[in-house]
N, C-alpha and C positions, 0 to 999 in steps of 0.2 A: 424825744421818746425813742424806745429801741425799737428797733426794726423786727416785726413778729416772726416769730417761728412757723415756719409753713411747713403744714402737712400736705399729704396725702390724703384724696378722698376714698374712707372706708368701704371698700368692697363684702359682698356676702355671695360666695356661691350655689347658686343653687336657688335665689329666689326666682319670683317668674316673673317673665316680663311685664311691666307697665305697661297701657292702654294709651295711647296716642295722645288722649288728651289729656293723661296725668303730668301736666308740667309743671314742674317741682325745680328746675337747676336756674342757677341764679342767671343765667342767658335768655334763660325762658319768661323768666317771671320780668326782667329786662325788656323782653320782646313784646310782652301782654301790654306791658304801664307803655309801651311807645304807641302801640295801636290804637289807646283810650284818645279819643276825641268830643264825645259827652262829657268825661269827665275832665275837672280839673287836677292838673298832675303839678305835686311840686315833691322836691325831695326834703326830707326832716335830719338827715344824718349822713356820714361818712364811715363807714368799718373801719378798721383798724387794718382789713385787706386790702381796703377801697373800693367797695363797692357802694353806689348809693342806696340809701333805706328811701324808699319812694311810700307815697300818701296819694290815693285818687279821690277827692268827692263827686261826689253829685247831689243833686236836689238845690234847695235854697242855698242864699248864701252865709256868711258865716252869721251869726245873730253880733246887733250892736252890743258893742260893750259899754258896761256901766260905768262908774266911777269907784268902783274896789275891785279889789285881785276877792277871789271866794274866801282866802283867812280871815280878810277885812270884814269884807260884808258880814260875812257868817257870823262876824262879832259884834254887827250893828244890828238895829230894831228892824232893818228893810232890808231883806234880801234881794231889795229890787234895784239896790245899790251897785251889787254884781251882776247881776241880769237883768237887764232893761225890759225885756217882754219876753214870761215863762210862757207864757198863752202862745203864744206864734207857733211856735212846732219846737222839736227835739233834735236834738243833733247823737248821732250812736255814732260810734267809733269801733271798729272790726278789727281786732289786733291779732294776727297771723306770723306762725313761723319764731317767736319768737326763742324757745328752744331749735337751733335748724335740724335738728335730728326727726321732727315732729313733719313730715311732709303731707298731712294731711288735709291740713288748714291752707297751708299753700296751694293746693291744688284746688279746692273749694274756693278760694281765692280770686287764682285764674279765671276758674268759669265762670264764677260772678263778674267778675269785671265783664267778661266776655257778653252775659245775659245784660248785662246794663249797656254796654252799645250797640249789640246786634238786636239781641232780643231770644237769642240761644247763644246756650253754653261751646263748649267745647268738641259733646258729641254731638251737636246739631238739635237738643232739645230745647223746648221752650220753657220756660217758667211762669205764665201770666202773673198767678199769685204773689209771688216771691217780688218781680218788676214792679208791679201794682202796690205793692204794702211799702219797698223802698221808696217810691215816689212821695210818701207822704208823710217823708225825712229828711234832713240833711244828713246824707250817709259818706262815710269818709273810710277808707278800706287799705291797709296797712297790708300788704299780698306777703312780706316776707321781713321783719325786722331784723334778723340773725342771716344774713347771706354769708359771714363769712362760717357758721355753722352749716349752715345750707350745701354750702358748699364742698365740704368735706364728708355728707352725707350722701350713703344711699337714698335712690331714689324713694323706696318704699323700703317697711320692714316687713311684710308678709310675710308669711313663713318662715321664717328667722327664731333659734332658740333662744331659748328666756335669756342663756347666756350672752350671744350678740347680738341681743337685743339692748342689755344695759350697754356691754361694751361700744358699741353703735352711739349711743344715746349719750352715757357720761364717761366714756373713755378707757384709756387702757394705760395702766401705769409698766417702767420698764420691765416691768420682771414678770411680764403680760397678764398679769391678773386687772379684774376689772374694778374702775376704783369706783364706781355705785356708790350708791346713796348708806349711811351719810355724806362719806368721805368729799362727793361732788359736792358739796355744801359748805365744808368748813374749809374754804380758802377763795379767797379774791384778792386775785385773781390766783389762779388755779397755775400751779409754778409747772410752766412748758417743760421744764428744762430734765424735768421727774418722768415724763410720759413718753411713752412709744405713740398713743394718739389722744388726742383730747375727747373726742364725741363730736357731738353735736352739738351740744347745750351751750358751753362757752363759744365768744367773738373768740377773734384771731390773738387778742392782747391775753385771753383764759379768761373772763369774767362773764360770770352767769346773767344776763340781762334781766332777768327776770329779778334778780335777787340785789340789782342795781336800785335801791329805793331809798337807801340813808340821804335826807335831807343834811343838805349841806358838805356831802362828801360821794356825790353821782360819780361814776368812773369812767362813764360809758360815754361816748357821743350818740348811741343811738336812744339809751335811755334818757338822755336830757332832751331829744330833740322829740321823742313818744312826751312825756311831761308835758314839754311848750307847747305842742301840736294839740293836746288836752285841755290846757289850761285857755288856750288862745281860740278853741273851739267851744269854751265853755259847754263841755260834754255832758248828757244826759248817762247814757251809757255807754262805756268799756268793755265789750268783750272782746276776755282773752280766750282767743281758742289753741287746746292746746291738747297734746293725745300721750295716751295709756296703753298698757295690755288689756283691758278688760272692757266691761260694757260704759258705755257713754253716761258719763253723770256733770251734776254741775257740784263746785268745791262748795264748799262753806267760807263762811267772814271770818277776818280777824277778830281779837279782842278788841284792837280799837277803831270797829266799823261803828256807823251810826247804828242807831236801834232801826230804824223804818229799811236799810240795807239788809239790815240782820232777815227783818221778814220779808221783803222780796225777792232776794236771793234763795231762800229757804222755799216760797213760793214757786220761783221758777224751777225749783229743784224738780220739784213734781210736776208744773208744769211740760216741760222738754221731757222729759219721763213718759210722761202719758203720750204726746206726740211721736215720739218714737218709738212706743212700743202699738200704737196705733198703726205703724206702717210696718211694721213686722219688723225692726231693726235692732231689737232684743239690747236694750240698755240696761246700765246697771242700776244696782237699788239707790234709792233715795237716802243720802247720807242726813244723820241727826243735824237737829241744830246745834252744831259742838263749836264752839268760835276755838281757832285756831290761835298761837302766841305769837308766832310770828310773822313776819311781815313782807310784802316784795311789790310787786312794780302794780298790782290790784289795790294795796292801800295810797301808794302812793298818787296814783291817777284818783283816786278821789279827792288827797286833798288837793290836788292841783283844780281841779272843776267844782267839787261837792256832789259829782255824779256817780250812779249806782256802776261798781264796778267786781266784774265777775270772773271765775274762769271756768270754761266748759272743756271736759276731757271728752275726748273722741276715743273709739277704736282705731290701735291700728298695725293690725297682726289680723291670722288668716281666717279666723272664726269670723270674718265680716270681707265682701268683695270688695273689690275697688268700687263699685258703682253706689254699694251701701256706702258706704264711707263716705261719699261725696252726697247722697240721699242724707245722711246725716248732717252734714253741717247745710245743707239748704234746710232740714226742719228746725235744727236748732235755730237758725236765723230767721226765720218764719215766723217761730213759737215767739220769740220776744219782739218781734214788729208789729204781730198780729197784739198785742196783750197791753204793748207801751199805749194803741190808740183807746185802747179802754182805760189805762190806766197809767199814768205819767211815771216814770221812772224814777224820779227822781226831784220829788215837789220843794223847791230849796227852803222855803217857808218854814214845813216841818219836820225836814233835817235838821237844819239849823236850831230847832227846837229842842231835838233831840225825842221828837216825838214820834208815833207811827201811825197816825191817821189823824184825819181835820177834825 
């Protein structure tokens, strides 16, 4: 394999400064997974930089595995085949960072792990709730998948224009125009050799992690090792947290989501909606039930588990503090901890049915 082309990490003048405990740079998040001694630390991947993609759980341990992979079972009469005891608890999976231009989810990250062995965050506050609902999980926290984008990012984008804001985000081709969406989409990996800087979004090799999901032809090390790490946790739910310009919403399903995903996703939409406009953190509207055509690392982790799998956009530009920002992703993660105990995320039964309620 070639040797990656290394950049420079993207500078923006004029932002303001980070809050002490916004730790976002791939040393930091390094520094947090070494502190965890509640939790169990292993690493799932290698960048293409070399940095390790690290994985912390806590709660139970992993659940017994059955005697199918989830494509099996799901094709037999007993989904009990894959999952030996649904009744036990749930396993959620927190996937952060995965675009590294995205430092929000990183930082919410940090202080969670922080709140799970101290019992405070970063700036010295407590969470009872937050502590209290993860304990009645198997919770598993993914702080930064994309370090070698991570790295190459600014810490934050506050205040930053719309324009380097993309730039920032999905790069800058030579002739300094920003190569934005589509353009960041239709190529994997994303040819170095054309850019003055890549962004955030792609690893160091130029491939989009997120959009690393063709079975049979993964590209990534990090994405194959999120999949295993999925599959081998037999996951309830995946969320991916991931950030925007604008107010906080959750995505819609693919076309080829189950139907019972289609309406809990759609659920949580307003769910986390009402929760965060409850705390004054002004999110955005509740997008239709529109199933989307295509596909990325949200389809793919479901079929690797058969677990409900989502992505939640955060703000994160200057119409929101740094404190909201991080107040948002503790509600966002709240909101579905609090909801899973009423209601299971993810019942393989009548997925596999193809149904959406018993």
């Amino acid at each position: 394999m070639a040797t990656p082309v290394r950049f420079r990490r993207y500078e923006i003048a004029g932002l303001p400064a980070r809050p002490d405990w916004w730790q976002v740079r791939p040393e930091e998040v390094a520094q947090a997974v070494r502190r965890c001694a509640r939790g169990k630390v292993f690493q799932i991947a290698t960048t293409p930089l070399g940095f390790p993609v690290w994985a912390v759980a806590y709660g139970k341990p992993r659940p017994p595995l059955g005697t199918a992979t989830w494509a099996s079972g799901s094709n037999s009469r007993d989904t009990g085949s894959y999952r030996v005891n649904e009744e036990a608890y749930q396993v959620v999976v927190i996937v952060c960072g995965v675009h590294g231009a995205e430092a929000e989810a990183v930082a919410g990250a940090v202080n969670l792990l922080s709140l799970l062995e101290t019992g405070a965050d970063l700036r010295g506050r407590r969470r009872p709730r937050l502590t209290a609902r993860a304990g009645r999980y198997r919770l598993v926290i993914l702080p930064c998948v994309n370090m070698d984008g991570r790295s190459l990012s600014p810490d934050h984008l506050r205040g930053a224009s719309p324009e380097e804001f993309v730039k920032a985000s999905q790069g800058i081709w030579k002739d300094g125009s920003a190569i934005g969406y589509p353009a960041c989409k239709e190529y994997a990996p994303l040819p170095l050799d054309r850019v003055s800087h890549p962004g955030g979004y792609p690893n160091g090799d130029g491939y989009n992690i997120m959009h690393d999901a063709c079975p049979g032809d993964l590209r990534t090390d990090e994405a194959r090792g999120l999949l295993k790490l999925v599959a081998d946790e037999q996951a309830d739910l995946i969320l991916h947290m991931h950030s925007h310009s604008t107010g906080s919403q959750v995505l819609g399903q693919s076309l080829l989501a189950y139907p019972l995903h289609v309406e809990r996703t759609h659920a949580y939409k307003t769910r986390i909606r009402d929760a965060l406009a409850r705390a004054g953190l002004r999110p955005g509207p509740v997008l239709p039930k529109k199933q989307r055509g295509g596909i990325n690392l949200t389809t793919a982790c479901t079929m690797a588990s058969g677990g409900l799998s989502f992505v939640f956009e955060q703000p994160a530009v200057a119409d929101w503090t740094f404190d909201e920002m991080l107040e948002t992703f503790y509600r966002a993660i709240e909101t579905v901890l609090d909801w899973g105990l009423k209601e299971p995320f993810s019942p393989r039964h009548l997925v596999a049915a193809g149904r959406v309620e018993g």
